[in-house]
N, C-alpha and C positions, 0 to 999 in steps of 0.2 A: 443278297437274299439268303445265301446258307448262311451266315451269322446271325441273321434273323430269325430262322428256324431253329438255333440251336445246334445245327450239324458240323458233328465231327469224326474224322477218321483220316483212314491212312489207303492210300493209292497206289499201285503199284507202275510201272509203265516199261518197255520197249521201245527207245528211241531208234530210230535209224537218221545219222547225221551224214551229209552228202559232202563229194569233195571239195564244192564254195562253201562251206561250212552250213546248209540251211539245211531243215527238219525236211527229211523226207517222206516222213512214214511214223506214226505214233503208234502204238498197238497197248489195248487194257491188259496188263496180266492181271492185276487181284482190282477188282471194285472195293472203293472204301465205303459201299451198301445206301451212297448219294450219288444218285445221275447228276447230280447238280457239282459237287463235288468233283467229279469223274470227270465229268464234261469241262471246268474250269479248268484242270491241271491238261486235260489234253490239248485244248486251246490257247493256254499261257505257252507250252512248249513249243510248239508247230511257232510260235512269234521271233524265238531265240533263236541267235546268230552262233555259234562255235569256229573253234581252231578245227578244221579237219586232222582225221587220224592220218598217217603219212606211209608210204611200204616206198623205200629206196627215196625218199625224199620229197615223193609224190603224191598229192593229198588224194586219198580212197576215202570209198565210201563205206560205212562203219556202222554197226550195229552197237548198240550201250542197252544191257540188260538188267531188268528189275530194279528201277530208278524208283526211290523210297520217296511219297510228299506227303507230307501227315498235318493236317487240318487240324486245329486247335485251337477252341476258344479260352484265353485270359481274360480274366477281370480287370 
């Protein structure tokens, strides 16, 4: 739908990754000025599996800051 409209920009995000490695928590730092936009990148993450962060060997739970996704239409 946003390719359809034309929209493009850049997202900003706040992941919080848990120690079985699943999204625990997404948070918007900057809106790329499309809820449509905003709302795709928050729900594509929450989907993604990771390596948990580790302290003495043992996977914590981890915050990852101002995660950059920038929407761009090509011809």
């Amino acid at each position: 739908m946003a390719r359809r409209l034309g929209e493009e920009g850049e997202v900003h995000l706040d992941v919080q990754v848990g120690p079985q490695g699943k999204v625990l928590d997404v948070r918007l730092k900057k809106s790329s000025g499309s809820a449509l936009l905003d709302q795709t990148a928050i729900e594509t993450v929450k989907k993604w599996r990771f390596s948990p962060a580790t302290v003495d060997g043992k996977p914590v739970a981890e915050w990852y800051y101002n995660w950059k996704w920038v929407f761009k239409l090509e011809s």
